[in-house]
C-alpha positions in Angstrom: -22.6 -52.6 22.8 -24.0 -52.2 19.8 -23.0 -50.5 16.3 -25.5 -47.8 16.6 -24.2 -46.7 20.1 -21.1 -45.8 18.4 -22.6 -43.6 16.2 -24.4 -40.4 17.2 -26.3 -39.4 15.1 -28.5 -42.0 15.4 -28.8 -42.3 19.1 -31.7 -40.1 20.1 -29.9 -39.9 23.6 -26.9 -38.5 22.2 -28.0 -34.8 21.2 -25.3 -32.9 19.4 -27.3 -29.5 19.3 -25.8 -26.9 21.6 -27.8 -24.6 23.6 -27.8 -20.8 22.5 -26.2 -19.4 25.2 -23.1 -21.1 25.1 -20.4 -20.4 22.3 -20.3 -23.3 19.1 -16.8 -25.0 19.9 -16.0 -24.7 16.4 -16.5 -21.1 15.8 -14.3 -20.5 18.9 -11.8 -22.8 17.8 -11.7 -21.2 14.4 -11.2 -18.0 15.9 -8.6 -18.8 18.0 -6.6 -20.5 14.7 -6.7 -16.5 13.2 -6.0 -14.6 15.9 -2.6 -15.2 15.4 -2.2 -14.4 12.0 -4.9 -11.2 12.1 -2.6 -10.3 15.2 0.8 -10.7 12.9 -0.7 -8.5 10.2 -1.9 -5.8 12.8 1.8 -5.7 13.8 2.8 -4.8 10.2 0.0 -1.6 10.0 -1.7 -3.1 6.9 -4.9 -5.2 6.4 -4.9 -8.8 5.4 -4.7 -10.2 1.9 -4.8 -6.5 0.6 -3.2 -5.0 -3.1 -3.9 -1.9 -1.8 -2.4 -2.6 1.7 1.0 -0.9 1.1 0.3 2.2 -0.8 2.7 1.4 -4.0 4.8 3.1 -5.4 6.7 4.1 -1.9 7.1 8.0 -1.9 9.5 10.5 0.4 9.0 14.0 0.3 11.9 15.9 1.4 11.8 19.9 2.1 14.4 22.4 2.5 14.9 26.1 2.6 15.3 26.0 -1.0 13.4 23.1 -3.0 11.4 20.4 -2.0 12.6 16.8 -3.2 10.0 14.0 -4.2 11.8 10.3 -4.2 9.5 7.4 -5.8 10.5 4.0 -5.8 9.4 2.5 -8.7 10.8 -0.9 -9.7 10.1 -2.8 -12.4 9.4 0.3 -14.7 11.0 2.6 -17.4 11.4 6.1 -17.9 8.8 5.7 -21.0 6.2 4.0 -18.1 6.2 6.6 -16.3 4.3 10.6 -16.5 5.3 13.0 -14.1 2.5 16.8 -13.8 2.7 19.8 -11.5 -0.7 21.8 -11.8 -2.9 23.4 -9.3 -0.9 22.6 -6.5 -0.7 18.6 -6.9 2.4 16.6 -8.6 1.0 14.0 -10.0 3.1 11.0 -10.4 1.8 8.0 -12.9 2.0 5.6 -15.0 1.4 2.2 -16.4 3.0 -1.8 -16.9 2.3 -4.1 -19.1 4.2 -7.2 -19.5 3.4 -10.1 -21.3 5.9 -13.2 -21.4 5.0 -16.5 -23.9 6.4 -19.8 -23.5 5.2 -21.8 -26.8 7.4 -25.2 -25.4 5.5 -25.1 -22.5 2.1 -23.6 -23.6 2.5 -20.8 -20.9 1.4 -17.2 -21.5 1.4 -15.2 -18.6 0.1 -11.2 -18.8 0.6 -8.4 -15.8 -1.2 -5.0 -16.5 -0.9 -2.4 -13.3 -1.4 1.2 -13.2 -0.7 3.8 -10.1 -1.2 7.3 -9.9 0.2 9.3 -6.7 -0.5 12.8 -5.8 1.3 15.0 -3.4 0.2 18.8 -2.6 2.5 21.2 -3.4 2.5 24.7 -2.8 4.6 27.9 -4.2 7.0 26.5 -6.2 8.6 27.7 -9.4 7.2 25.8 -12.1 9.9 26.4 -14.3 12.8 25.1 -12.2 11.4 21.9 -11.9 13.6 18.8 -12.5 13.0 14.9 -12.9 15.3 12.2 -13.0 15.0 8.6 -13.6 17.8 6.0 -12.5 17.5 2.3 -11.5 13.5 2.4 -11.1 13.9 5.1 -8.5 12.2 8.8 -9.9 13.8 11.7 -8.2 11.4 15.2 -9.0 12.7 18.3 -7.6 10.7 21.4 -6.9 12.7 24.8 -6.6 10.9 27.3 -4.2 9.8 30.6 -5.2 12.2 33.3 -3.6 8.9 34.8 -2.0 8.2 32.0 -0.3 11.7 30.8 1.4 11.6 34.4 3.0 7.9 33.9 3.9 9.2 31.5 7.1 9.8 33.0 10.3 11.3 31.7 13.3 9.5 31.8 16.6 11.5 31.9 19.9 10.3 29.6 22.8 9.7 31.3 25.7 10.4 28.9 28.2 8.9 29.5 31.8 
């Protein structure tokens, strides 16, 4: 046998090219290798590789009778990163980081700059009774309702047949 046998690129007889209708190994192959992991992030409800994917800062809204209660988890931050509005119906919660740490010994300088802005509808609530805290990177706003409003809510009885 000889050398060029072994090799086929240069034996006309061996033809590598692959007819269109069927599916290049390699591209199936390739596929296969991601499926798992496009499958994995499915599971978790957010796209691949993503900033945006989780929607930072986490937020809860919370409504009773009375108020309504906004919870944001913001770690990392201060009270002086953060702005908190109520106008035209939308709070509006904001802010910036910036953090910038230098290592001379080791020539290292790393910078992180990130900015968020969340807004949640809000509707008929006394804009004078409004109250913010901020405690261990977690921002707690809470909207009193007008009196108007908390008798505004009727109950409906189900009739069951």
């Amino acid at each position: 046998m000889a050398l060029r046998d072994l090799i086929p690129w240069n034996n006309g007889s061996r033809d590598l090219s692959l007819n269109r209708n069927e599916p290049n190994p390699f591209l199936v192959l390739h596929r296969e290798m991601n499926r798992p992991f496009d499958d994995t992030f499915r599971s978790f409800d957010i796209a691949p590789f993503s900033s945006q994917a989780m929607g930072w800062p986490s937020v809860e809204v919370n409504e009773t009778d009375t108020e309504v209660k906004v919870v944001a988890e913001l770690p990392g931050l201060q009270e002086k990163d953060v702005n908190v509005e109520l106008g035209d119906g939308l709070l509006t919660i904001s802010g910036e980081k910036k953090n910038e740490t230098e290592d001379k010994e080791r020539r290292f300088t790393e910078r992180y700059y990130g900015r968020f802005e969340r807004s949640i509808p809000i509707d008929d609530v006394d804009q004078d009774k409004v109250v913010a805290s901020f405690k261990d990177g977690v921002l707690t706003v809470t909207l009193a309702k007008l009196p108007s409003e908390r008798q505004k809510v009727k109950r409906i009885a189900i009739n069951g047949k």
